[in-house]
C-alpha positions in Angstrom: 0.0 0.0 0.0 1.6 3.6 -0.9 1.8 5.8 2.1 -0.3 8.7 2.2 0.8 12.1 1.4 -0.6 15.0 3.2 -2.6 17.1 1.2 -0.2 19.8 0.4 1.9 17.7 -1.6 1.1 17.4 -5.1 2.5 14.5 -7.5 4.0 14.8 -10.9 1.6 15.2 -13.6 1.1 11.9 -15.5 3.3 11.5 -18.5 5.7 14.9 -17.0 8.9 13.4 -17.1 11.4 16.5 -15.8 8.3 18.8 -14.8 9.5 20.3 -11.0 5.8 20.1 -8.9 6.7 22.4 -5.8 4.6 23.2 -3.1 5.0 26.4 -0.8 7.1 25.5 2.2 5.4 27.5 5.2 6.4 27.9 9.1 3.5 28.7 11.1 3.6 27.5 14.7 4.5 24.8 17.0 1.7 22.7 15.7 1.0 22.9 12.7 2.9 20.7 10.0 5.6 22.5 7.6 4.7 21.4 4.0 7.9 19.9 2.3 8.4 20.5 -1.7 8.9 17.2 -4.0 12.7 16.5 -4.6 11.5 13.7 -6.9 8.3 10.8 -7.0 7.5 10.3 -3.7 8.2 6.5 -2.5 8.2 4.5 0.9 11.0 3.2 2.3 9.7 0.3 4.7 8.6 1.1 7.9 11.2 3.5 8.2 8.4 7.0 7.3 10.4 8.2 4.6 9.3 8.8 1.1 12.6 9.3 -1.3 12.5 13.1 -0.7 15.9 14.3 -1.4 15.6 18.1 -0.5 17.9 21.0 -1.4 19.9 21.3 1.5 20.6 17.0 0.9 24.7 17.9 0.8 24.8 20.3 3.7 22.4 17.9 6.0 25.1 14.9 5.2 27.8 16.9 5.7 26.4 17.9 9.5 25.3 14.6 10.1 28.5 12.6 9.1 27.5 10.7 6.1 28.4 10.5 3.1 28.2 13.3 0.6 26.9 12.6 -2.5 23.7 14.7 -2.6 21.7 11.5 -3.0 18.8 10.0 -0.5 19.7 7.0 0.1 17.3 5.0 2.7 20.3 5.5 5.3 20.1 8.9 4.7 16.3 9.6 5.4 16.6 7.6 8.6 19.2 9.7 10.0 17.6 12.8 8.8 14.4 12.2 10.2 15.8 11.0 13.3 17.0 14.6 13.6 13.8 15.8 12.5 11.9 14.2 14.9 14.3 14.7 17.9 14.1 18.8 17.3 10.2 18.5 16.9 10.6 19.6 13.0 7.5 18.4 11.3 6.5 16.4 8.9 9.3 14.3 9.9 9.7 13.0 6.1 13.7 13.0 6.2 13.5 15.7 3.6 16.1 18.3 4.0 14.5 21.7 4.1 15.3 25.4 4.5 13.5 24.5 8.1 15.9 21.4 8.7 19.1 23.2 7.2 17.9 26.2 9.7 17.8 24.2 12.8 20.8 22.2 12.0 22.8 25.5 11.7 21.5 26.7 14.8 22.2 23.1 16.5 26.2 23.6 15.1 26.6 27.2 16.5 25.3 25.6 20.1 27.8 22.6 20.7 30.3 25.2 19.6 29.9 26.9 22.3 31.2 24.0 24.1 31.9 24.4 27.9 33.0 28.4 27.4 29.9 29.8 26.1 31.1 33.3 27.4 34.1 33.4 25.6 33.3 36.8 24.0 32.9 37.6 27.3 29.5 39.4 26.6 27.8 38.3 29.9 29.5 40.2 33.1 31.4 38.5 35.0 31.5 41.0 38.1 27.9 40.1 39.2 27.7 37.1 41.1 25.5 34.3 40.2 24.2 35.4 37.2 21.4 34.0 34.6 23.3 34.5 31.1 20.8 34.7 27.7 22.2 34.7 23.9 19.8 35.4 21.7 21.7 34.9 18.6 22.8 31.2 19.6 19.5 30.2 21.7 21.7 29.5 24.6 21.3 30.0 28.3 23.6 29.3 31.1 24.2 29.9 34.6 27.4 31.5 35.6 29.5 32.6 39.2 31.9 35.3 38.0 34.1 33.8 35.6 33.0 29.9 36.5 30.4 28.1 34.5 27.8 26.6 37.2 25.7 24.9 34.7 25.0 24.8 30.8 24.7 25.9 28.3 21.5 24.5 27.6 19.5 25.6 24.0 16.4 27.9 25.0 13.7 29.3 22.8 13.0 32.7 23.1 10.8 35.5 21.5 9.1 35.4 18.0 9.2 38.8 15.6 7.0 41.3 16.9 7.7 39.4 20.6 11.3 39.6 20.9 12.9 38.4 23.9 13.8 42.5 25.7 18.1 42.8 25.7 19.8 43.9 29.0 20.1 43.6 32.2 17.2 42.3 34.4 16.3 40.8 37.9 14.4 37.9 39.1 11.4 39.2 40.7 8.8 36.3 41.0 8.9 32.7 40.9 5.8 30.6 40.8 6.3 26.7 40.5 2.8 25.7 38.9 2.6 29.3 36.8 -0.1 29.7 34.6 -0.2 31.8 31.7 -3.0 34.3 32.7 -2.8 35.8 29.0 -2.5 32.2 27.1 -3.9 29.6 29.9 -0.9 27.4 29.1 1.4 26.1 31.9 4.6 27.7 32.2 6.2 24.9 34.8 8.8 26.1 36.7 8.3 30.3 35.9 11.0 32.4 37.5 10.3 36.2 35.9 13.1 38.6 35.4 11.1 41.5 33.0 7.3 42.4 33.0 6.1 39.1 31.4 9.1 36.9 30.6 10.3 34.6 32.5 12.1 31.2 32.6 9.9 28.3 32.2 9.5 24.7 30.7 7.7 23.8 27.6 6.3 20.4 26.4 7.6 21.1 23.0 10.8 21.7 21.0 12.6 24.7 22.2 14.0 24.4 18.1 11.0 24.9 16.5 9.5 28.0 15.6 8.3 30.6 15.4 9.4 31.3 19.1 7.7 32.7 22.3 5.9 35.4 23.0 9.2 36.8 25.1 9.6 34.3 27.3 12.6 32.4 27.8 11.5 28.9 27.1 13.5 25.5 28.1 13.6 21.7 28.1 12.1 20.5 31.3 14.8 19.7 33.4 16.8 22.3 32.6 14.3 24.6 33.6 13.8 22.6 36.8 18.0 22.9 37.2 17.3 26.8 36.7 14.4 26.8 39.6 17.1 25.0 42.3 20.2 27.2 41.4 18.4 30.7 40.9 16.6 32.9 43.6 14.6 36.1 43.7 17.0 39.1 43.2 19.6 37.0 40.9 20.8 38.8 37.4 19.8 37.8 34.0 21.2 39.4 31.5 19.8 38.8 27.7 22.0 40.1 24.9 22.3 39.4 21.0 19.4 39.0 18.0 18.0 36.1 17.6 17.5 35.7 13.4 14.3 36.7 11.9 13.6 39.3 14.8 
């Protein structure tokens, strides 16, 4: 049996040999499915979910991922893809190698680069104590004690254009365990706020996928737990950078 194909995929016309049949590639929010353009005739691979989309970042996901590259999807190829995919809450996870993937990816290369020295630029201050550290360019977070690293960095999600996360230096003013959104009425586990309405909290979703928050800092569960036992009312945060498309 052929594997369905969402309905924003269209097939070759009949008889088309060489005829591209694209579809728009849109990012809307955290749940709604990103359509994926044809690479080729769509065709399952097993039980595996993927469909013999080779996308046009196929070279550059390869390269990131370690595997060979050719340019070609090979069934080895898809898996490891999609594994990514599905692991950074990127949807459809088709293995198909997307401005979205390729995006993501990027962003996933400039966090392990920051390694254990994520303040290397030396852009957070050191001469504040225990301090809450935010990049906005890199989606990173970490907890720092003058010069020494006391945890992370862990990859945040923060605000979406028209919501960006506010730069400079802030405060935590207000923590609240089993927060509430009063605006949204979505949890916000773990909420520790440092500026009007943003805060630190958890999210049951990818902190990868866009669009982003509404301002808010948002994390993985247990590092936003982590962040609830080492911070306390009246300890710095201090948000810096651009975060792209903001």
């Amino acid at each position: 049996m052929k594997p369905r194909i969402p309905f924003r995929l269209r097939r070759p016309a009949t008889g088309a040999l060489g005829r591209r049949a694209g579809a728009a590639l849109a990012l809307t929010t955290l749940t709604l499915p990103l359509t994926v353009a044809l690479g080729g005739t769509a065709q399952a691979a097993g039980s595996t979910g993927c469909y013999g989309l080779r996308g046009p970042y196929q070279r550059q996901a390869e390269r990131f991922l370690g595997l060979r590259v050719d340019g070609r999807q090979s069934t080895a190829d898809c898996r490891a893809i999609r594994a990514f995919q599905t692991s950074h809450g990127i949807t459809p996870d088709y293995g198909y190698a997307g401005p979205v993937t390729w995006s993501v990816m990027q962003l996933v290369a400039k966090q392990r680069a920051a390694g254990r020295n994520p303040n290397s630029a030396h852009k957070c201050p050191t001469n504040k104590g225990r301090i809450a550290c935010v990049d906005l360019t890199r989606q990173i977070s970490w907890i720092q004690d003058g010069r020494r690293l006391v945890y992370g960095p862990v990859p945040v999600r923060t605000g979406r254009k028209g919501d960006a996360t506010r730069t400079g230096l802030k405060r935590i003013y207000w923590r609240n365990l089993h927060h509430v959104s009063t605006i949204y009425h979505t949890p916000m586990p773990y909420s520790q706020f440092f500026d009007g309405g943003e805060a630190f909290h958890a999210i049951s979703g990818s902190v990868w996928s866009a669009p982003g928050s509404h301002g808010c800092v948002n994390m993985r569960p247990n590092d936003a737990k982590k962040y609830w036992s080492l911070l306390r009312n009246g300890d710095d945060v201090y948000v810096y950078g651009r975060k792209s498309g903001t």
